[in-house]
VMD Tcl script that draws the C-alpha trace (Angstrom):
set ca {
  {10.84 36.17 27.72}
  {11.57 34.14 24.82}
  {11.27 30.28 24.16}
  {11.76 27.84 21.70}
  {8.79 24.70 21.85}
  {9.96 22.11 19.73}
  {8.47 18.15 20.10}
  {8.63 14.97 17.87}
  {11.86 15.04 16.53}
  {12.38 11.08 16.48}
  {16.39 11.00 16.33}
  {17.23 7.52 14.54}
  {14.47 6.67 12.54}
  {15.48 4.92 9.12}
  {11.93 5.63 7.90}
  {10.60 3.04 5.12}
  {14.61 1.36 5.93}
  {16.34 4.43 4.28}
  {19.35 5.03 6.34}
  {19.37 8.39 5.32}
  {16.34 9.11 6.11}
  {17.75 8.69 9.43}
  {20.27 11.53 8.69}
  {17.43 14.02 7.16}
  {15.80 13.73 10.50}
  {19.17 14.72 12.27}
  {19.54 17.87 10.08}
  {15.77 18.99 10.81}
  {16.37 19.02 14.34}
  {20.05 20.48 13.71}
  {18.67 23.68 11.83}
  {15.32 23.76 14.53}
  {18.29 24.22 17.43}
  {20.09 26.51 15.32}
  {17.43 28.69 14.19}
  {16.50 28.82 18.15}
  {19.47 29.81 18.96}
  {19.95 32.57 16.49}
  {16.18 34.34 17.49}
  {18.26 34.15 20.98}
  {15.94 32.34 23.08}
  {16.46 32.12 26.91}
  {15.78 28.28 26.72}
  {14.69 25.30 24.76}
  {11.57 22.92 25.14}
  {11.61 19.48 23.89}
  {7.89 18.14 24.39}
  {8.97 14.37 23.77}
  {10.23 11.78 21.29}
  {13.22 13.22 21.17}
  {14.45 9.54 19.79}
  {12.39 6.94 17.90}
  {13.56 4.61 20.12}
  {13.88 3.95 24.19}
  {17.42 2.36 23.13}
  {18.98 4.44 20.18}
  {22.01 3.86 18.74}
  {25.14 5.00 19.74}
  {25.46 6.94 15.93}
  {22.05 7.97 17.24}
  {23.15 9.41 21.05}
  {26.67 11.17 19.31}
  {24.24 13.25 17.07}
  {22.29 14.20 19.84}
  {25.54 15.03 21.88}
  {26.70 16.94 18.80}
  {23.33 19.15 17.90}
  {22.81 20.15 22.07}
  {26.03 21.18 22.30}
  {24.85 24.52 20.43}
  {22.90 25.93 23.12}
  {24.28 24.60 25.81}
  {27.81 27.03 24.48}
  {25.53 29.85 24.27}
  {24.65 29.26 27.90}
  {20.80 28.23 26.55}
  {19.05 25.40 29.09}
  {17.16 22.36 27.45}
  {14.28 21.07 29.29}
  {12.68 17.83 28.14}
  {10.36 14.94 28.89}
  {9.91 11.33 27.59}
  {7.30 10.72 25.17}
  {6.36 7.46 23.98}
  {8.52 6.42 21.56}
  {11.70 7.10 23.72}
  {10.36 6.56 27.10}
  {11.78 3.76 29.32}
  {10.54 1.92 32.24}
  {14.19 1.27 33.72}
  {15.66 3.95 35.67}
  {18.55 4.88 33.03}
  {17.10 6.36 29.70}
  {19.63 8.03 27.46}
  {17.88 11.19 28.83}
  {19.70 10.59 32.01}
  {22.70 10.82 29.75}
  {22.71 13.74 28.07}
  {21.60 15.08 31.75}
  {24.63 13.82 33.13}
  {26.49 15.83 30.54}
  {24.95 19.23 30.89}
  {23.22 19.16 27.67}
  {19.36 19.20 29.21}
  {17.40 19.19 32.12}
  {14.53 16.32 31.92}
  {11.45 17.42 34.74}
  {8.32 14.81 35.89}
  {8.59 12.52 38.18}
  {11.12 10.72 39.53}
  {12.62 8.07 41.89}
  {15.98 10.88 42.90}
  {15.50 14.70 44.32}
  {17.30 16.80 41.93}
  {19.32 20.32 42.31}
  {20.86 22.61 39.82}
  {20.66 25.97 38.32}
  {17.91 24.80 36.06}
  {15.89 22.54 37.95}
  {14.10 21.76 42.06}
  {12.32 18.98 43.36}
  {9.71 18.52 45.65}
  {8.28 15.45 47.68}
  {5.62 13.64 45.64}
  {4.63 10.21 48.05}
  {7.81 8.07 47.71}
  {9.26 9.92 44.62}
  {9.94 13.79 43.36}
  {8.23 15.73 41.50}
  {11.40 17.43 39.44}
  {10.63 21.17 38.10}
  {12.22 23.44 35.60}
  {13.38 26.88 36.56}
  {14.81 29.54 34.56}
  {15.35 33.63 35.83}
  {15.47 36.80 33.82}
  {15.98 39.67 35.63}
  {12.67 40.06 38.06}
  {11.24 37.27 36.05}
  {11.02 33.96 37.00}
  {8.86 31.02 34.92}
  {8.73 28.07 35.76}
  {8.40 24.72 33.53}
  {6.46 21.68 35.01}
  {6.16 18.50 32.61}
  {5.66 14.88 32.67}
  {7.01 12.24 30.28}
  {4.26 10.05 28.52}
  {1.83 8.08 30.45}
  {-1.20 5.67 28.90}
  {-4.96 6.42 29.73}
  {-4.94 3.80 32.19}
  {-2.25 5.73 34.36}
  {-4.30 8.93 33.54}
  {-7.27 7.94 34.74}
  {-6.04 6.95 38.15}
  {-3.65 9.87 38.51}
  {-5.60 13.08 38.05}
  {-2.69 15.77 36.34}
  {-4.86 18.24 38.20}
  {-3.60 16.81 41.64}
  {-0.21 16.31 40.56}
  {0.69 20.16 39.09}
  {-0.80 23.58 40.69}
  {1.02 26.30 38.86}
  {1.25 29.26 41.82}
  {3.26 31.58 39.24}
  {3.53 31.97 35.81}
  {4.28 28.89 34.36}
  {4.44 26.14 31.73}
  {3.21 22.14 31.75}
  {5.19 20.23 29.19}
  {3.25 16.89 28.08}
  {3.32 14.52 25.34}
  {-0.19 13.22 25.04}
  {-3.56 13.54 22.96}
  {-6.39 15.40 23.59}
  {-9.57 13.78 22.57}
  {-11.49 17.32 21.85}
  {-8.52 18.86 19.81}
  {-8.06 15.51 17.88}
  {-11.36 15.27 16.61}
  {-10.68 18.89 15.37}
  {-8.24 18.09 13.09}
  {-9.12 14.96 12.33}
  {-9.49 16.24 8.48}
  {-6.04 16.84 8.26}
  {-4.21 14.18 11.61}
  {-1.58 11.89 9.68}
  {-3.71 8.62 9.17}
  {-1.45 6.68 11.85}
  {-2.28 9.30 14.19}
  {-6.21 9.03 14.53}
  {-6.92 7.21 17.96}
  {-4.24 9.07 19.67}
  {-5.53 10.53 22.53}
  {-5.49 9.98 26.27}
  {-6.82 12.80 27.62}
  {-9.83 14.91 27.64}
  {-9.47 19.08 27.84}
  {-10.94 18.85 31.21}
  {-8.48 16.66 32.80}
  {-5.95 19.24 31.72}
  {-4.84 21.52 34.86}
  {-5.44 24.97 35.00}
  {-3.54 28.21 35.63}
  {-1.11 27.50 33.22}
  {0.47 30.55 30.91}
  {1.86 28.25 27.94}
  {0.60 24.20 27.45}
  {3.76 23.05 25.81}
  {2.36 19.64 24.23}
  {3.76 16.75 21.79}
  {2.89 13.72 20.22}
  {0.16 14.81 17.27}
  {2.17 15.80 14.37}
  {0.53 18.43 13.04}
  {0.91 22.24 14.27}
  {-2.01 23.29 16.21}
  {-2.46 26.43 18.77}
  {-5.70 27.12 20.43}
  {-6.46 28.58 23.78}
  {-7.05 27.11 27.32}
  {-7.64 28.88 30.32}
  {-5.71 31.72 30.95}
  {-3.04 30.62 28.45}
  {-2.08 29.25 25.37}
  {-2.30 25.37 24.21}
  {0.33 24.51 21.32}
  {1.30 21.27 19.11}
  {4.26 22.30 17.26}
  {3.95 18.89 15.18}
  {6.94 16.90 13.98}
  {10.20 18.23 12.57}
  {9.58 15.77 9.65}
  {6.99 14.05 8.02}
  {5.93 11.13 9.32}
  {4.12 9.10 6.83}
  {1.65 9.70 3.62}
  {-0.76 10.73 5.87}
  {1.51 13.68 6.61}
  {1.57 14.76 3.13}
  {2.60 18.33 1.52}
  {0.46 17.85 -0.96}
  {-2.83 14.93 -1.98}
  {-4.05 14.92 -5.57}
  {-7.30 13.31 -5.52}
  {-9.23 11.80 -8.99}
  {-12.48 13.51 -8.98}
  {-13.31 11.10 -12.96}
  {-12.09 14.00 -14.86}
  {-9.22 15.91 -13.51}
  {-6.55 15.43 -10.30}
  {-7.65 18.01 -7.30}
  {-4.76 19.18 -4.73}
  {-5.65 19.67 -1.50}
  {-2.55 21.10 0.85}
  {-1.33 19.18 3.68}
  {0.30 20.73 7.01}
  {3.93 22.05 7.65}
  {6.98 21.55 9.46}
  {8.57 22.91 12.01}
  {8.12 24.76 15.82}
  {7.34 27.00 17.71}
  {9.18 30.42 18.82}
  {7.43 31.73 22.18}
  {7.58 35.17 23.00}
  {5.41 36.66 25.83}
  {3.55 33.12 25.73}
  {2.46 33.62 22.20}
  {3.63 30.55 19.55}
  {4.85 31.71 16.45}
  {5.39 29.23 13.69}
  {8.99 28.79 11.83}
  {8.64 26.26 8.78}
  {11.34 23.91 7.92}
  {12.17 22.78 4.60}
  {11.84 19.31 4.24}
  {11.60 16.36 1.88}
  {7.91 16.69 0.09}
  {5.45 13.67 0.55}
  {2.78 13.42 -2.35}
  {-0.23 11.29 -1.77}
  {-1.42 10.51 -5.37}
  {-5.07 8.53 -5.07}
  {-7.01 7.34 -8.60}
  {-9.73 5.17 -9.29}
  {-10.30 4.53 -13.24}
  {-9.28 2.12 -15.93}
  {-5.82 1.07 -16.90}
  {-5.15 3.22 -19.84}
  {-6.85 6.47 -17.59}
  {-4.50 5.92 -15.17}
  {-1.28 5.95 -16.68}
  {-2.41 8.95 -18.80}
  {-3.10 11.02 -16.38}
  {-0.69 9.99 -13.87}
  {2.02 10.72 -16.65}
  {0.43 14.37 -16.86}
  {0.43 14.64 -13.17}
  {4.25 13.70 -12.74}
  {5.38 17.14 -14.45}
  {4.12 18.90 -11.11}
  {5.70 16.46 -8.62}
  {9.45 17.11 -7.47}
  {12.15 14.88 -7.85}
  {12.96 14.51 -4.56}
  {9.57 13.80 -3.23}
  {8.44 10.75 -1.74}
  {5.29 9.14 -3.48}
  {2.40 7.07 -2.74}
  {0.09 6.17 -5.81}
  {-2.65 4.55 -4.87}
  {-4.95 2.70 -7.50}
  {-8.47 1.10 -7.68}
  {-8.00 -0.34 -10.97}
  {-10.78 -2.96 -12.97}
  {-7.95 -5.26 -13.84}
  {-4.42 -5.46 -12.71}
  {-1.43 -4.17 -15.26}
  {2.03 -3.95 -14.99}
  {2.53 -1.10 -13.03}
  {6.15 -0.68 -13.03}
  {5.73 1.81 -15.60}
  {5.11 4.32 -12.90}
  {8.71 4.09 -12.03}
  {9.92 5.32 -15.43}
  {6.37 7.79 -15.28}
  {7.30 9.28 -11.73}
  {11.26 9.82 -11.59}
  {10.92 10.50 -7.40}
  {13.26 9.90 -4.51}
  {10.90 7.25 -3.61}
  {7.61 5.17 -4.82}
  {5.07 3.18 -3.25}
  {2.41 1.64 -5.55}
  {-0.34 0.66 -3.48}
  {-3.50 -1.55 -5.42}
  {-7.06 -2.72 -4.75}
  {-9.32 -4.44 -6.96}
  {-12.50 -3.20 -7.89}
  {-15.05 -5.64 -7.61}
  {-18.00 -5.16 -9.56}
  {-20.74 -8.45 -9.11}
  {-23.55 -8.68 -9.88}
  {-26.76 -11.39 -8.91}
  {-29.17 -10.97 -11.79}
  {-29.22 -13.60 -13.76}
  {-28.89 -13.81 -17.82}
  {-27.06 -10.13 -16.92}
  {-24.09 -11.02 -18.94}
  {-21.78 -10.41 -16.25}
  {-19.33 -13.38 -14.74}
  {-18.70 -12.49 -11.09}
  {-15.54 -12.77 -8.97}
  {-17.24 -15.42 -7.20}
  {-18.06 -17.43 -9.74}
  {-14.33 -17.32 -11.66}
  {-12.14 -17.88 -8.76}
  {-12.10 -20.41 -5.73}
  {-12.39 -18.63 -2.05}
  {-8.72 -19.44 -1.63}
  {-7.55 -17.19 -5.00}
  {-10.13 -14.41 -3.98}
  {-8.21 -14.47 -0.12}
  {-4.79 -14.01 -2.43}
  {-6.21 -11.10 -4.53}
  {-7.24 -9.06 -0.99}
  {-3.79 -9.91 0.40}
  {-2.14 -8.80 -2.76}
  {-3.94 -5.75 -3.90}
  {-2.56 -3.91 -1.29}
  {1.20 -4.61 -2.18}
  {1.79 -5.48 1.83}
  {4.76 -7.11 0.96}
  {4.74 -8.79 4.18}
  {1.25 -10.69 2.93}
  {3.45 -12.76 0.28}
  {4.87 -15.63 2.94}
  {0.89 -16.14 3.42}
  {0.00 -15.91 -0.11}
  {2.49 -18.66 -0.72}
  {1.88 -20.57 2.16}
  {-1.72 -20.80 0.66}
  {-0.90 -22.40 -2.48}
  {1.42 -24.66 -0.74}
  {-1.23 -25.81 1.32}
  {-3.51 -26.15 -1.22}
  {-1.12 -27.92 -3.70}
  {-0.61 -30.85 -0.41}
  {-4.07 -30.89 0.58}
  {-5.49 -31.67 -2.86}
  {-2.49 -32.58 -5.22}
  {-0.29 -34.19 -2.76}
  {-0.54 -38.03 -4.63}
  {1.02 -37.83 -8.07}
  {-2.25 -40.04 -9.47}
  {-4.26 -36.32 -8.51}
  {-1.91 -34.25 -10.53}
  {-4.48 -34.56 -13.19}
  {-6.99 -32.92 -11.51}
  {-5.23 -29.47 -11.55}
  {-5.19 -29.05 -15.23}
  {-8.73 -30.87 -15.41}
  {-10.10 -28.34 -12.95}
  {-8.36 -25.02 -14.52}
  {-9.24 -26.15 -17.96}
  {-12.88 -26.46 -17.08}
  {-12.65 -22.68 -15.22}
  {-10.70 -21.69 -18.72}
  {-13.93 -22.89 -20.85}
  {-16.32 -21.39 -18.59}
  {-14.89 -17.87 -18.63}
  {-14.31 -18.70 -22.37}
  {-17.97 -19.26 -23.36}
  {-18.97 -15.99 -20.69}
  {-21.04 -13.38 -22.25}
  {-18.93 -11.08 -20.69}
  {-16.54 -9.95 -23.58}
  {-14.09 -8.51 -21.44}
  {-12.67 -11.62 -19.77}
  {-9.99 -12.96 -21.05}
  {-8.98 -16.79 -21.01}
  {-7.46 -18.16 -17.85}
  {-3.80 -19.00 -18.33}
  {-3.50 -21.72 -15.63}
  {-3.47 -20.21 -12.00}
  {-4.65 -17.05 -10.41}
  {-0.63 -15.79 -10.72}
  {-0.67 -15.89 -13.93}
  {-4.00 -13.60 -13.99}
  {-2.25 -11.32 -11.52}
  {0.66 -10.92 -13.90}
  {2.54 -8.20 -13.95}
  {0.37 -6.35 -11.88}
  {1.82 -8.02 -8.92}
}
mol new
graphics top color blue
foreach p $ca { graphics top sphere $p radius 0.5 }
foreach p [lrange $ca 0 end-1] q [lrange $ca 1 end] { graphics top cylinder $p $q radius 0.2 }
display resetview
């Protein structure tokens, strides 16, 4: 018996607002169905998050119409569950719909029994428990699954009174395992790190094949009598799910390799990994001066593909125009992100001016909300000017005291020991520059 396990395909997302980023998605899970259908697998898993969304788009619904349509011609059943991107408390999800229209099967429980070729239900209290079924010859396996559910729900409802496996069978789920997330916590996409809801003990046993979703990162070990699988997502999902990191060690960049893409074909219960190409993600990370940075980040850019997307992160001594990096790194796509590296000091006579000392609690407040280029922190940055302006400007006969107070901040930093500090042109903007 053959399968395909695929999970975390997240149909519709316009990742970072790209629209066709939303399309790149699309084509990974097109060429996952179509490479499942070619090994000429006797059905199809989809372990959750089939859509980004609980309500996707209509665009988003006809490409899912579209890319099913290829098994179900060959006569290949889909079964799914909900994960928790795409799952819906209202009784209508748009799983329901491509139900309705032959193109999968969607097991768990629900409020309706439900009878087909592919699927049986059973009385659980005042709902069904709905069951996959699939026959080969004298074979029979069949698939058990529920869609996502929080701790809370987990913790009440033990999975080990809900599903007792009395052939051989599989238990779909999209949920977190604390045990097997601290495991690959080195390499779990940053976003991902607190995902878990379940502990490997709470799992039921008896099971042939755990077919599981919602960590994005491949990952087979064993449990029980059978196999435990996270195929991972079809694409990657942020720079924490990079293809490659290059890390500043003070004299030379260090990769380190990040995880692939793709799922899982099943045969005889044992996962076997087919990679998808997709777009790269480089996580570039550097801590140095101004003029060691965009050295070596220009040497670095030879080895980074044009259609990558890129995250260069900085801890830099003093801001600088950075978009130089654009003309530097000729990618698909670029995020600069910045921090300031404060280094104060308390002895006195040292020499050294500290942060404190140059710039008012308000301006320091703007540098940490700034340094990270979180664009959304700008409407606050403003708003603290503006306040600031009102509060101790606000009568024209205190104008004065603005230039009074910046000249006397311009002297001081002036007359510092500290060589390196340049005089203040007026407001903490104009210090950020072009760095921001």
């Amino acid at each position: 018996m053959k399968f395909a396990h695929i999970a975390d395909v997240h149909l519709g997302f316009e990742q970072y607002r790209l629209p066709y980023r939303a399309e790149e998605f699309a084509q990974a899970f097109r060429e996952a169905i179509e490479r499942a259908v070619a090994e000429k697998v006797d059905f199809i898993l989809i372990a959750g998050d089939l859509f980004h969304s609980s309500r996707p788009s209509p665009e988003t619904i006809k490409e899912a119409i579209e890319i099913l349509e290829l098994p179900r011609r060959k006569g290949i059943p889909v079964f799914a569950i909900e994960g928790n991107h795409d799952r819906t408390q209202r009784k209508v999800s748009a799983y329901h719909l491509l139900e309705k229209l032959g193109l999968l099967n969607l097991v768990g429980i629900r409020d309706e029994r439900v009878e087909n070729d592919y699927l049986t239900s059973e009385r659980f209290g005042s709902k069904y428990l709905v069951k996959g079924a699939f026959d080969r010859g004298n074979k029979t396996v069949e698939v058990h699954g529920l869609k996502y559910m929080s701790a809370a729900w987990l913790e009440k409802n033990k999975l080990s009174d809900i599903f007792r496996p009395e052939g051989d069978a599989i238990l779909m789920l999209h949920q977190g395992i604390r045990e097997l997330v601290e495991k690959m916590m080195g390499k779990l996409p940053e976003t991902q790190r607190d995902y878990f809801e379940l502990g490997l003990a709470d799992l039921p046993r008896g099971y042939l094949y755990y077919a599981m979703g919602h960590i994005h990162r491949e990952f087979v070990t064993s449990y029980d009598i059978g196999t435990l699988a996270y195929p991972g997502s079809l694409q990657r999902w942020d720079f924490g799910d990079y293809e490659v990191r290059y890390r500043w060690n003070g004299r030379s960049f260090t990769p380190e390799t990040g995880t692939r893409k793709g799922f899982y074909i099943v045969e005889d219960f044992k996962p076997r990994f087919v990679e998808l190409k997709v777009r790269p993600f480089v996580d570039v990370k550097i801590k140095a001066d101004g003029e060691t940075i965009k050295r070596e980040v220009k040497r670095l850019s030879a080895k980074i593909p044009g259609e990558a997307f890129v995250r260069l992160d900085i801890t830099w001594r003093r801001p600088f125009d950075v978009s130089v990096f654009h003309e530097m790194l000729k990618v698909k796509y670029l995020h600069i992100r910045t921090r300031l590296e404060r280094k104060e000091t308390t002895t006195k006579g040292s020499g050294v001016l500290r942060a404190s000392e140059y710039f008012t609690p308000l301006e320091l407040r703007a540098i940490e909300l700034t340094g990270e280029k979180k664009l959304e922190n700008m409407d606050e940055v403003i708003k603290l000017f503006l306040r600031e302006d009102f509060e101790r400007f606000g009568e024209p006969k205190r104008q004065g005291e603005r230039k009074a107070i910046v000249d006397k901040r311009a002297e001081k930093a002036e007359t510092s020991p500290q060589k390196d500090v340049k005089k203040r042109k007026g407001s903490i903007l104009a210090w950020l520059g072009g760095g921001v």
